[in-house]
N, C-alpha and C positions, 0 to 999 in steps of 0.2 A: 309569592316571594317569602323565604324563611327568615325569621326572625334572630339579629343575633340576642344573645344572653347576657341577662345583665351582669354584673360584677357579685361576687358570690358575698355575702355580707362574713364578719371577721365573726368567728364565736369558737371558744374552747372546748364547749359539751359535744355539737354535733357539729361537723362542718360539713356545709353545703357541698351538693352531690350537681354535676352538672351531666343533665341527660338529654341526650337527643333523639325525637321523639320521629324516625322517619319513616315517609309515607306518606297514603290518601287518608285522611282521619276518616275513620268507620263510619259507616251509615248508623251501626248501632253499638252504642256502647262508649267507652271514655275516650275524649279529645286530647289536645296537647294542653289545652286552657282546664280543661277537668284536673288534669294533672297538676298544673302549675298550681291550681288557686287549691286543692287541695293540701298542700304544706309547706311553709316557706321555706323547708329545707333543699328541695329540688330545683334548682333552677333551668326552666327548659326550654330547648333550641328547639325547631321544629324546620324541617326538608321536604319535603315532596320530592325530591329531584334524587333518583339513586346514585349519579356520577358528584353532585353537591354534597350529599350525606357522605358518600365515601370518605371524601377527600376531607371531611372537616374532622373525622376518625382518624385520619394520617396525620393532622395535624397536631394530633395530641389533645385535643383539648376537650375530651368528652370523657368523662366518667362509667356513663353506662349509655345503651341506646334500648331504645323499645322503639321496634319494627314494627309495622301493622301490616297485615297480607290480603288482599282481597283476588279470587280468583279472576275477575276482569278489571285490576288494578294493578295497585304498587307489590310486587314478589316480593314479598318481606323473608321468605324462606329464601330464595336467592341472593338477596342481598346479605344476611346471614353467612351462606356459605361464601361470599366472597369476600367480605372482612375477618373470614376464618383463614384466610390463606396467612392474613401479615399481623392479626392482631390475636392470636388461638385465646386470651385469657379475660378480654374485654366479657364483661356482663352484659348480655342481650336477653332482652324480654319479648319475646314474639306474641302478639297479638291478631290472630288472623280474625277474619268475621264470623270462619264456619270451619271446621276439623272435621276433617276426614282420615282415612287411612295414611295415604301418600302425604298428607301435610303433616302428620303425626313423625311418621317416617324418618323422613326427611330433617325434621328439626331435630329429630336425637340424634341423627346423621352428623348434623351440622354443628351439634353441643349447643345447643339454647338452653342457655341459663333457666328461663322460665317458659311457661306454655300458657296464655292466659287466655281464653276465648273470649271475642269483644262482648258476648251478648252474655256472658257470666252475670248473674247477679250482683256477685263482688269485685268484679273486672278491676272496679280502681281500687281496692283497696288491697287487694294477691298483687297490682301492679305496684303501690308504694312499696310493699314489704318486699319484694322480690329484688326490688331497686335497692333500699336501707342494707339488708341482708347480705348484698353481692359487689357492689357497687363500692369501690375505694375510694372516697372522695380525696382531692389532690391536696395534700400537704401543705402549710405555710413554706416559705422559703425561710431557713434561717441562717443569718448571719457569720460567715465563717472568719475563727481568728487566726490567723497566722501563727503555728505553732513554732515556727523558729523566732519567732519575736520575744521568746521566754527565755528565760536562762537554762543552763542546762540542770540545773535541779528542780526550777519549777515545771520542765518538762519532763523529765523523770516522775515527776508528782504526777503531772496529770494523764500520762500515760499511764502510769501505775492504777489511778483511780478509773481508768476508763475501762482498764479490764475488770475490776474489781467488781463494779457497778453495770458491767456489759448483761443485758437482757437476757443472754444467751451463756450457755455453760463455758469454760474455755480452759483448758487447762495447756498445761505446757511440763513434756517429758524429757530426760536426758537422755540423748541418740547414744552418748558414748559410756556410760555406762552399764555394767552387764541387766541384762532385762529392762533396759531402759525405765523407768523409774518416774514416776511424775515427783516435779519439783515444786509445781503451783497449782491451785483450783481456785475459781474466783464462786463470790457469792451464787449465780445463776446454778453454778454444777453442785454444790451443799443444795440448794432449796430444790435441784429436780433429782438429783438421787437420794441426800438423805444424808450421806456420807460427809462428816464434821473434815476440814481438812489434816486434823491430827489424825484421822484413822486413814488415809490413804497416800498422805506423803509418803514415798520413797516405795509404794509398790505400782505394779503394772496395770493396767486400765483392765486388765482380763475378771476384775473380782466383781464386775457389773455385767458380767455372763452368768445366764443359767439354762436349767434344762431345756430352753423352748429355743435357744439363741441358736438360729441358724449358726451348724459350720461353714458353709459357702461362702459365706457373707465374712465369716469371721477370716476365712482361709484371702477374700478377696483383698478386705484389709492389709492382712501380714502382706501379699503379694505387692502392694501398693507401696507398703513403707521398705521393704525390699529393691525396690527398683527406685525407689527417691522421690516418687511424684506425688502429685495431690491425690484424695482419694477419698472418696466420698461413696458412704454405702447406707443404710437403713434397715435395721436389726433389732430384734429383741433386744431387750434389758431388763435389769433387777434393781430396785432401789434397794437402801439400806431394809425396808422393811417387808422385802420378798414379792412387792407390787410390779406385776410384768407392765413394762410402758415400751412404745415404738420410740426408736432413739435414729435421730439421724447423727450420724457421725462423719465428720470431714477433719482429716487430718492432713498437715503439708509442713514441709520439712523446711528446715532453716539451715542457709549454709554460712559459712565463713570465709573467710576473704581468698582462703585457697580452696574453696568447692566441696568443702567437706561437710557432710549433714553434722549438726552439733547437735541441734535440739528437733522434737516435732511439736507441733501447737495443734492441738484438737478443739473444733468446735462442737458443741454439743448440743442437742435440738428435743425439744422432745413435741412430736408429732405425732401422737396417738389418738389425738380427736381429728387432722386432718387426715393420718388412715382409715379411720373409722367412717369418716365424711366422703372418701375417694370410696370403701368398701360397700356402704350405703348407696352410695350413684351408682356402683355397678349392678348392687342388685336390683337396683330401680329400673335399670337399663336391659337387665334380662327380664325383670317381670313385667316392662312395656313390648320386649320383643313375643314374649308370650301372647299379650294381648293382641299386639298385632296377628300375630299369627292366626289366634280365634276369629281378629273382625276382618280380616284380609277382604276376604273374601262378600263378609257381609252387607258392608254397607250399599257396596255395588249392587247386589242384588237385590236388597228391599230395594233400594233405590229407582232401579229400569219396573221389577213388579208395581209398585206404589202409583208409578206414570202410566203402567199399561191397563191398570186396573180400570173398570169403569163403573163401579160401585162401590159403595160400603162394603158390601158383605163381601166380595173380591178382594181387597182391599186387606179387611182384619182377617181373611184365612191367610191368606197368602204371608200374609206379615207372622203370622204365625207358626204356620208350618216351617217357615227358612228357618226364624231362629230355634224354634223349640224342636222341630224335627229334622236339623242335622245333628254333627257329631260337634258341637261347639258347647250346645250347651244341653244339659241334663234333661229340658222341657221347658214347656211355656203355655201360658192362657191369654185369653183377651180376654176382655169384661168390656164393656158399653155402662156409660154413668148416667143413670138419671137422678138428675139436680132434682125433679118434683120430690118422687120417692127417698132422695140420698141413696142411692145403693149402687150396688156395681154386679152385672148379669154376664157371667159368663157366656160367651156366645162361641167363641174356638179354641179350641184346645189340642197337644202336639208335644210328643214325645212319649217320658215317660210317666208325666203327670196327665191322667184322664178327668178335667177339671170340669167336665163342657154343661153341666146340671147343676154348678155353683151360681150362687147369688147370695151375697156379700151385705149385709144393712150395717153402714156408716156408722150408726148410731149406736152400735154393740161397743164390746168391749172386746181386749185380749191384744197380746202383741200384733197378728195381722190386724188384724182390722186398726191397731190403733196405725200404724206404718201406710197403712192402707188409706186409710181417710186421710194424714199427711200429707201424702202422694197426690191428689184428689184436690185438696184444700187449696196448698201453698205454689202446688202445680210444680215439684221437684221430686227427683228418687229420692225413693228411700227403700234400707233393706231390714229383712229381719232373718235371723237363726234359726227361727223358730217358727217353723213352717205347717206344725199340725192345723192350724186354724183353717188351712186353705182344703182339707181334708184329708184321711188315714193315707190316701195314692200318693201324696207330694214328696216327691224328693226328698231325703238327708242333705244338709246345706243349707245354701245361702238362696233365699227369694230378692231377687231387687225387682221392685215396682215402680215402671215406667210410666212416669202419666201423659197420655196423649193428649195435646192441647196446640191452640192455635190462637196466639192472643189470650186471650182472657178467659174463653173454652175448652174447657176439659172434656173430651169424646168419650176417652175411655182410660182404662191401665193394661196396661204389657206387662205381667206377670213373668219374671225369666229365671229360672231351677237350674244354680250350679251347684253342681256334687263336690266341685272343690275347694280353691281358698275363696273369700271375698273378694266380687270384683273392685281391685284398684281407683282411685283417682281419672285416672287415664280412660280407663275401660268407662267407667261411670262417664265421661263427657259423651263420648262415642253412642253409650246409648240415650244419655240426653238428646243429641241429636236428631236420633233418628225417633225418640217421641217425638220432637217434635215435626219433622218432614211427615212422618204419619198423619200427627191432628191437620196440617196443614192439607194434607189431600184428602182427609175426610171433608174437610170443610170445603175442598175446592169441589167434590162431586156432588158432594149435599148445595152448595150453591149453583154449581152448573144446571142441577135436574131443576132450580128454581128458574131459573134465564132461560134454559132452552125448552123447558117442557113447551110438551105441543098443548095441553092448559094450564093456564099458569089463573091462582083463584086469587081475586081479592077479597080480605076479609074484614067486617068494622064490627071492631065490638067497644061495648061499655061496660067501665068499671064503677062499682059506687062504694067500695070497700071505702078503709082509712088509710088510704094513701097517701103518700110525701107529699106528694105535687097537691093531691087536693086539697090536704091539709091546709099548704102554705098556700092556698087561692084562696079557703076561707077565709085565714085569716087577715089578711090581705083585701078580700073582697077583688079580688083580681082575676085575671086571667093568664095563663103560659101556654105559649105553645113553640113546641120540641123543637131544639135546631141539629142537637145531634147527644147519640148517648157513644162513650169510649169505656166501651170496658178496661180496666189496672188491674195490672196483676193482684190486689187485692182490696180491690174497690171500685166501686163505678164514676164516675164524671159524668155529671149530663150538664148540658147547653139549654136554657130556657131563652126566650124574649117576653115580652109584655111591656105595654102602654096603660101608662095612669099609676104608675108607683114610680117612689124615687128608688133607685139601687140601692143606695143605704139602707132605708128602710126592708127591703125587700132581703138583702147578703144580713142583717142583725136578725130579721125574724128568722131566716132558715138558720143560722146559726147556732139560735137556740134552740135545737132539735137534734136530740140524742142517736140521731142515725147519719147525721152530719159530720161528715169530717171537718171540710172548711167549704167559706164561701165567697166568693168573689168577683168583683165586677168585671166584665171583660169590655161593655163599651156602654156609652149613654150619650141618646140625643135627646134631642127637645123634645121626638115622637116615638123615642122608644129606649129600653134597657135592654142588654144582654148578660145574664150573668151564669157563673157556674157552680155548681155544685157536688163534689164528692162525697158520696154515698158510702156505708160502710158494707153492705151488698144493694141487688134489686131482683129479688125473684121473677120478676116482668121480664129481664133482662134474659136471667140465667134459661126460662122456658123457654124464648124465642129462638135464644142461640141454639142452644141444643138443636133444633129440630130446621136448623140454617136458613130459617127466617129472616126478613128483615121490616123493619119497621119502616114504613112510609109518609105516615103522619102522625100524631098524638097530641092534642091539647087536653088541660085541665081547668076548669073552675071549681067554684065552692062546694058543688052537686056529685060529679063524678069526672072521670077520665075518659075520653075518647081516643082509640087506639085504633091504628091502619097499618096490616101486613100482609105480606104478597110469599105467597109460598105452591108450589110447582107440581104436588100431586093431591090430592083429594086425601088421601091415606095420612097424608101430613097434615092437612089441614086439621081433620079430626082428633091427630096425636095431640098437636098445639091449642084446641078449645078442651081438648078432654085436661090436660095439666094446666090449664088454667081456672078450669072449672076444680079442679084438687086444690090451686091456689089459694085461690079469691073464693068469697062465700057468693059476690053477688056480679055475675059476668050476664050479660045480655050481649046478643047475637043483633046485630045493625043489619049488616049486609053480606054476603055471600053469593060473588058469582063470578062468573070465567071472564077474562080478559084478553086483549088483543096480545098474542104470545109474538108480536113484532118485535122484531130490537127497538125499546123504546129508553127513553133519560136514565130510567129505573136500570136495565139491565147493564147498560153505558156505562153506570156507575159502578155495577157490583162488578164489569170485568176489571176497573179502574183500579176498584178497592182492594183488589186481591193481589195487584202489581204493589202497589202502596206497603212500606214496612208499617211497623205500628207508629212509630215516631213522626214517620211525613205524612200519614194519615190525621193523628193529630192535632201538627204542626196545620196542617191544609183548612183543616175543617176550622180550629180557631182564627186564622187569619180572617177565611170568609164571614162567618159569623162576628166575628167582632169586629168587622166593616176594616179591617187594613187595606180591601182593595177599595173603597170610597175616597172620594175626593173633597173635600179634604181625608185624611185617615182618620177613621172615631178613635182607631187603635194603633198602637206605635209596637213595632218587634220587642221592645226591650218588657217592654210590660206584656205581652202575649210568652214571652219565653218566661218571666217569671213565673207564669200561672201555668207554667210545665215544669217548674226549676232547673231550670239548666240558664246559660248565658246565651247571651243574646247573638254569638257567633255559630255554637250550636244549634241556634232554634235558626236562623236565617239556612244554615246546610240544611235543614231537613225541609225547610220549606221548600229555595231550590228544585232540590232533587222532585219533589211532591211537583212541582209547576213544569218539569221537564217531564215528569212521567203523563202528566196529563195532558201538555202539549203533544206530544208524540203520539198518544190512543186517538188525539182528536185529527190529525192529519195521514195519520196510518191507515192506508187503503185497506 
């Protein structure tokens, strides 16, 4: 059920803006409650219901809307184009969850104010500005006096004053005299032309024509005041000091009691930032039809290749060859990242750049590489000009560096050589995207050859380097062991338990540890603590991912770490001790050897985990570990959603969803 809005609070600086936020709120990215509690200036409704949301839009009483579109949800692009039929000038903010071609399309079809994709980085904050920017908040109501309540000299005054002080230019001409003559200018037409009223009493509006002043326009006018009617055109102009500005002009004739034009009254506008604003959108709007034009075709096609693929190497050629060997774009590479090394190895290469014997060290200098290692780091594009770095073959123009990741792993970069302008805003989400459906089906083949190989190996090794966890056991005199690690876009979280320390104790001593972001308790009983801690990297992390491992068990004490991972070919196994053995100085081999390749918990999980977004994965794993499903609960929603930051509306949807996707794997035949 939608919420209605509270009463917009009184203020002179900024007044409240009332948005209705309609739709299925995203699985990923900002809520109607992200919104609201983000500024008090917005006060926001929220609908689910497309035939509710319409009608509260007819009703008047919505300022702006931001739509949310989900492809098996609410059509936020439909409902769009149907409040375009009766409302063309309302500000609407479309927020789908995923941008494609046809959703791109479509909204410039439809004039969406904004385009903001839910899983943006700055999703809520392109959605505030887009809203402040666009959005007319509704006026106080003021007071009206009854002008016939004055006498007829104080109404002469204040009619007099009102043109005088009018916003707007406004003059007024004599119909019956020869060249008709202006007789008045009020302060607005002095301050937008220039012209003192002593220098243009008693001559013809013509002397704010110059060389650029359309005749048609000029010829449309005279035909207007000819024929006696209103008339309203938009035309060049000259101020007094030769400055061209767009002038909208509306002139309308005044008659007298026997029908005869006496006088004209011109209003005067000067609309040269909203030309510039309307000329601006159009060329926005042919350099997005370009765009389209380039990805039309594209995304479809990495798209079905990326599905049909059934390897890595299938995979990064194939993704290759589309974009960089057709006619879209000048050329292209793939590179594959390894986290041990920092580098990035070229592996395919396509078009007219022959890259495929490059290999990249992070750790260099120069504009590639530095854009390069960006790309890589922060896991966003980035482009550079200046493309010799990548070798003497590379293309003239512009490189943008796609980085393929999935979650919190970087695979690879998608290298893409335009010979023309820089790709746009627009173009750059499009290929956001498709980094990332790439890292996501690298990772789905790299974990499938885990689950279904015909040997799948278990591995145990021991750590005795100076690690976090061991550190904090010595100190502690304790023990941890692992309940879950989540990789952040620029950080790790890992989930410890342990018996025989107080959580206090245990969240101040990691604490104070310079690799420590923060630390925090998630639950505590009489026989045991759960607490978590964000990491500022974990190399342990970054090697396993890489090579679509996963971790099975790992505890730590005072002495060293013990660590259990299951991985699908032999050839892997060896990648994953050989970069750990580059890691760590002092790695010991436990155990190695073949395991039941049945569908067992382990595999159950990793098909689970891949259904899973990042957010209800999360949401899942802190629940369980912090005993929310126990009876009593050790832990309560509100305080598990703080230790995500989000509110406790937001953290409950993703859990939800998380408990329906997992209900559904366990009864699905």
């Amino acid at each position: 059920m939608s919420q209605q809005p509270t009463s917009r609070p009184a203020t002179t600086e900024a007044p409240s803006i009332a948005v209705l936020f309609a739709g299925d709120p995203p699985s990923e990215g900002p809520t109607s409650d992200d919104l609201a509690a983000a500024t008090d200036r917005l006060v926001v409704d929220r609908s689910a219901d497309f035939v509710d949301a319409r009608d509260r839009i007819d009703r008047g009483a919505v300022d702006c809307v931001v739509a949310t579109h989900r492809h098996d949800g609410f059509d936020g692009v439909a409902f769009l184009e149907t409040i375009r039929v009766e409302h063309p000038e309302l500000p609407v903010v479309l927020l789908p969850e995923s941008v494609d071609a046809d959703v791109a399309r479509r909204a410039v079809d439809a004039d969406a104010t904004a385009l903001v994709p839910a899983t943006a980085p700055d999703a809520l904050e392109s959605i505030i500005t887009a809203v402040e920017n666009n959005a007319d908040a509704s006026a106080v109501e003021s007071v009206r006096m009854p002008i016939s309540d004055l006498t007829v000299k104080a109404e002469h005054r204040l009619k007099e004053r009102a043109l005088d002080e009018a916003p707007i230019g406004i003059t007024i001409s004599d119909a019956t005299a020869p060249d008709q003559p202006l007789i008045y200018v009020n302060d607005s037409f002095e301050e937008t032309t220039g012209y003192s009223p002593e220098e243009v009493i008693g001559a013809n509006h013509r002397f704010l024509q110059g060389p650029d002043t359309d005749p048609d326009r000029v010829a449309e006018l005279a035909e207007g005041l000819a024929k006696e009617r209103n008339t309203r055109v938009v035309l060049r102009n000259y101020t007094r000091a030769g400055k061209m500005f767009w002038n909208q002009v509306e002139i309308s004739p005044i008659f007298d009691d026997d029908g005869e034009v006496t006088h004209y009254v011109g209003f005067q506008m000067d609309v040269t930032e909203r030309k510039a604003a309307r000329q601006q959108l159009q060329s926005e709007r042919e350099a997005l039809d370009r765009v389209l034009d380039r990805v039309n075709g594209l995304i479809h096609d990495v798209t079905e290749g990326i599905v049909r693929a059934g390897s890595r190497e299938e995979i990064e050629r194939f993704v290759t060859d589309r974009i960089g060997g057709e006619d879209e774009y000048a050329g292209a590479w793939l590179g594959r990242y390894d986290a041990t090394a920092n580098r990035v190895s070229v592996t395919e290469a396509a078009g007219e750049h022959d890259g495929s014997d490059g290999s990249f060290d992070l750790d260099g200098d120069g504009p590639c590489i530095d854009a390069l290692r960006e790309a890589v780091e922060e896991q966003e594009l980035r482009s550079t000009a200046d493309t010799t770095g990548f070798g003497a073959d590379a293309p003239d123009g512009t490189c943008v560096l796609v980085p393929l990741t999935y979650r919190a792993t970087t695979y690879g970069v998608l290298a893409v050589f335009d010979d023309g302008s820089p790709a746009d805003d627009r173009e750059r989400v499009v290929l956001a995207s498709l980094g990332r459906s790439v890292g996501a089906s690298i990772n789905d083949v790299l974990t499938k050859r885990t689950i279904t190989s015909d040997t799948v190996l278990e591995i145990s090794v021991e750590l005795t380097d100076d690690l976090f966890l061991v550190d904090l056991a010595r100190k502690l005199d304790a023990r941890f062991e692992h309940e879950a690690t989540i990789p952040d876009d620029d950080s790790v979280l890992t989930i410890v338990s342990t018996d025989g320390s107080e959580a206090e104790t245990v969240v101040e001593t990691a604490a104070a540890s310079d690799r420590v972001l923060d630390a925090e308790t998630l639950a505590e009983t009489d026989d045991e603590v759960i607490v978590q801690f964000r990491l500022d990297d974990s190399p342990l992390v970054d090697v396993l991912s890489e090579f679509g491992t996963r971790i099975t068990a790992m505890s730590a004490d005072g002495r060293a770490l013990e660590l259990d991972f299951r991985t699908g070919t032999e050839r892997a196994a060896n990648r994953v001790l050989d970069a750990l053995r580059e890691t760590y100085d002092h790695v010991e081999l436990r155990a190695y050897h073949e395991a039941d390749p049945e569908r067992t918990a382990y595999t159950f999980r990793e098909e689970l985990r891949n259904e899973l977004t990042e957010r209800q994965l999360v949401a899942l794993q802190k629940a369980y570990v912090g005993g929310y499903f126990e009876w009593p609960r050790e832990a309560e929603g509100q305080q598990l959603a703080e230790s995500m930051d989000i509110v406790a509306s937001t953290y409950h949807q993703h859990l939800q969803a998380a408990k329906r996707k997992l209900v559904e794997a366990f009864f699905d035949d």
